[in-house]
N, C-alpha and C positions, 0 to 999 in steps of 0.2 A: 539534495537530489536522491529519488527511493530508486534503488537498481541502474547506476551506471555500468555500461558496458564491463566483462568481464570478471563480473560478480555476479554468482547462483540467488536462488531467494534466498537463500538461510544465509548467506555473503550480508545481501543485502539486508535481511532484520538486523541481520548484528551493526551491522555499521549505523542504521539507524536508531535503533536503541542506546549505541554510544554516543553518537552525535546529539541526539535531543537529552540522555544526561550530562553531558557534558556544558548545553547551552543554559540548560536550567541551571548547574552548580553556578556558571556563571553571571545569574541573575539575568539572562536577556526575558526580556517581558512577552515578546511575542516567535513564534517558532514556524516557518512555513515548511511543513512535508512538499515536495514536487517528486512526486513518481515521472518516471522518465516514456518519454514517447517518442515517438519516431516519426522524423521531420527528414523529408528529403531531400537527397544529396548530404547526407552528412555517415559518418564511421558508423550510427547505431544500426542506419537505414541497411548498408552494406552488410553488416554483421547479420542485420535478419533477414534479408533474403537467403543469404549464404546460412538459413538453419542454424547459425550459431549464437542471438538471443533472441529474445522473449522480451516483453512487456510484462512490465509485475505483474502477477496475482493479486487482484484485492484480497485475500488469503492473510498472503502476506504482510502488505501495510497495515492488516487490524493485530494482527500479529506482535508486529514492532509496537505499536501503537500502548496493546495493552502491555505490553511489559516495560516500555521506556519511563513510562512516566503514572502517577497515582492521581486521584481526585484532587489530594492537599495539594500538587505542583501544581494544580489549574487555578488555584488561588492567587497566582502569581507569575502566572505564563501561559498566555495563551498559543493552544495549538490550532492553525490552520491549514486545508489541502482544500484543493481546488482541478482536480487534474486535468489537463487536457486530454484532450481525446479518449475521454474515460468511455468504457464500455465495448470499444472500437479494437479490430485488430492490432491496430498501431497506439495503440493507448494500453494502459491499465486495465487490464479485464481479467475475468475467471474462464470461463468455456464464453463461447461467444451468443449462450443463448440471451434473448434479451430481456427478459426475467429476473434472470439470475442476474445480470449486470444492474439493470434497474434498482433490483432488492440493496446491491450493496453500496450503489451510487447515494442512495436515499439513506441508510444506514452511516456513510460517512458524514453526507450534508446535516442530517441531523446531530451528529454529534461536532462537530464546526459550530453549529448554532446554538449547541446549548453548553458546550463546555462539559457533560457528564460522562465520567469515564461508562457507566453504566450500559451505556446507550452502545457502546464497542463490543456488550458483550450479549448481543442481539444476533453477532452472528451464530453462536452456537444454539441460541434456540429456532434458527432457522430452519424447517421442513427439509431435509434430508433427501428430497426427491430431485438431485441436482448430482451426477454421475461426476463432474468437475474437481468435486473435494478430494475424492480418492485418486484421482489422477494429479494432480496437484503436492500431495503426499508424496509421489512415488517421483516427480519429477522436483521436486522443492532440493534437493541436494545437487541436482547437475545442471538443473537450465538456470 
């Protein structure tokens, strides 16, 4: 689970960066990321109406992503995510433009399907014309 209630993003990279090294030391073969969404009638739903969470950042889960694990680990551990309600208020998103979600929805799928860390680090050569990243900075330690 990527950002369960009560955890900030930078909460949330760390726990996922230990979690997926943790699975690999332990030889699990395959690794599923679920970034968390917001299903109704339940604590996360409550919490974000009440302003006090958020739905990850894809920011974030490439984030955890490129630091938990190397190309050699994907020799022997497959990583997949598949998120719900990606791009969506109530899902995983960055700003809500739909672009910008696109860009990164497509950016994960692809690397799900090819296994290459490489492909994770597509988002820094991303066009910069996307006001999200620098709000995303500033809010990545409290929300």
């Amino acid at each position: 689970m990527f950002k369960p209630p009560f955890l900030n993003e930078q909460g949330a990279i760390d726990d996922c960066i230990h979690s997926v090294q943790t699975a690999i030391e332990l030889g699990v073969n395959t690794i599923s990321i679920n970034p968390v969404n917001i299903q109704r009638g339940t604590l996360v739903e409550y919490l974000w109406l009440q302003n006090r969470y958020r739905p990850p950042w894809y920011y974030s889960l490439f984030k955890a992503m490129r630091e938990a694990f190397d190309q050699q680990d994907l020799h022997h551990t497959r990583i997949v995510s598949d998120p719900s309600g990606a791009g969506s208020k109530r899902g995983i998103h960055n700003c809500l433009r739909r672009e910008c979600n696109f860009k990164m929805k497509e950016i994960l799928n692809e690397f799900v399907l090819n296994q290459d860390t490489s492909i994770l680090e597509k988002i820094e050569r991303l066009d910069p014309a996307c006001e999200c990243h620098l709000t995303y900075q500033l809010q990545k330690d409290f929300f």
